[in-house]
C-alpha angles and dihedrals in degrees: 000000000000095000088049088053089049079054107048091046091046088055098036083058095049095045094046088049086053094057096102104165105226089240096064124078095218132147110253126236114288110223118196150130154159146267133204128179141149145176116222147190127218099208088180120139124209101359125093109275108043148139085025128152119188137158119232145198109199112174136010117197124196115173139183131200121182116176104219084190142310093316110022134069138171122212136180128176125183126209141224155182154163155258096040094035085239114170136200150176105258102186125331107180154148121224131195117199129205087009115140128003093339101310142120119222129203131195128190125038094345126186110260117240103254111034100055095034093049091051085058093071094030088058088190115090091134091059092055138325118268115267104258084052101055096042090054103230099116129042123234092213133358136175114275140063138297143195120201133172148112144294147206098356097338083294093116118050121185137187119193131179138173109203143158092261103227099096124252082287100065146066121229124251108188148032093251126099137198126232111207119194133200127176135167142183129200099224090182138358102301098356119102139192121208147190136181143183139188122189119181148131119240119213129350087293087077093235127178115273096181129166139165132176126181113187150166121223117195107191127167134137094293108007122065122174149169144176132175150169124221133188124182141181126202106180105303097345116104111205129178134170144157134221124199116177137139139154145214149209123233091173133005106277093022138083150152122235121189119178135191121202134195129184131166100180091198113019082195093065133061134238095022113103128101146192130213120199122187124191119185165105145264131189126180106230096185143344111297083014131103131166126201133199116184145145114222116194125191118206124190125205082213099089089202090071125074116242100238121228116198129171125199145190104207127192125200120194130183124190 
């Protein structure tokens, strides 16, 4: 019942936003999304499971814009996955720009400042998640309300959010927010220095959701890179980690990625930290069409655990 409501409500927006009276001169509603899919191999020995081969369809994005005039814009995007068919609200929000100080402000479930920007340099989401998404410390979009702009020239750039702090999957559960924080200054033409911090309370016991990142971006035509250090507190639980990864293009619609992960879930215990290294390529085989090749390994300090080796054939398409 919940996902047909997501539905209804999803259609009901995008048919509201497609009612132009013929009198007006207004943009239509803009309908897109993504797709993101893969088949992959386990080349594990010795560890369940392994020796497995599947096709996958990750994430499926359907967005909506509708421009309500020269400043403001609406925008929803549902989410969805397999293989239990689970779907989401992705982000459902208003945006001012230009509002207020140079700054554009969003309301709703608004896209948080460091997923979505770092995926921008590392160009690559449908080959695998960031590192702070995947290892779940920092959430892509969450409920509550955000400024962004620039600064000294368009040299600085911030993001800034107030949220609930749970994620857009997850109710709150308390009366505390968190305040996350991005800023970053072009130092010299395509590096890039960052910094980003995250403040917030877990649960109703008011504990500690703490996280902090300092990094450096190189971007120009071919070369893209990052590299970043990240240290994080839940409650009592220290937990630090890098990530170092870039790519970059031999030809035109072709380059190589390589990415090197590091995660140590609780800096306080032993034999539990783990590396993920990627090594790759993408190549984009039409407009709106990427294709992906890479091995992923995943190495643990914990003897007792296998490294995993994947490899995977990923697809991005855009329509």
């Amino acid at each position: 019942m919940r996902r047909k409501l997501l539905v209804l409500s999803f259609a009901s927006l995008v048919l509201l936003g497609s009612t132009v009276s013929a009198q007006e001169e207004k943009p239509k509603t803009e309908i897109g999304g993504v797709i993101y899919a893969d088949y992959f191999n386990n080349l594990t020995k010795d560890a369940a499971p392994a020796n497995i081969s599947c096709f996958e369809l990750t994430r499926l994005y359907l967005t909506s814009t509708r421009t309500l005039s020269e400043k403001t814009k609406m925008k929803a995007t549902l989410e969805g996955n397999q293989p239990v068919n689970q779907l989401f609200i992705k982000n459902a929000y208003i945006e001012f720009n230009d509002a207020c100080c140079n700054s554009n402000i969003r309301a709703g479930v608004i896209p948080m400042p460091w997923i979505g920007y770092e995926e921008g340099i590392w160009k690559n989401r449908f080959i695998a998640k960031t590192f702070t998404d995947i290892n779940a410390i920092l959430n892509a979009a969450d409920i509550g309300i955000g400024f962004a702009g620039k600064l000294a020239n368009k040299s600085v750039d911030y993001d800034l959010a107030l949220s609930n702090g749970e994620g857009y999957k997850t109710a709150e559960v308390s009366s505390d927010k968190d305040l996350a924080a991005r800023v970053s200054y072009e130092v010299i033409n395509g590096v890039k220095l960052h910094a980003f911090e995250n403040i917030g309370k877990e649960t109703v016991f008011g504990l500690d959701r703490n996280r902090t990142i300092a990094g450096l971006s190189f971007e120009q035509s071919k070369l893209s890179a990052m590299a970043y250090y990240l240290a994080a507190k839940d409650a009592a639980v220290n937990k630090s980690g890098f990530s170092l990864f870039g790519s970059y293009s031999i030809l035109s619609n072709l380059a190589l990625i390589a990415r090197i992960d590091s995660c140590d879930p609780n800096t306080d215990a032993a034999n539990d930290s783990y590396n993920r290294i990627i090594a790759g390529v993408s190549s984009t085989i039409s407009e709106g069409v990427q294709l992906g090749l890479s091995a992923q390994l995943m190495t643990f300090e914990n003897t007792a655990l296998n490294n995993q080796t994947y490899i995977y054939t990923s697809l991005e398409v855009k329509y």
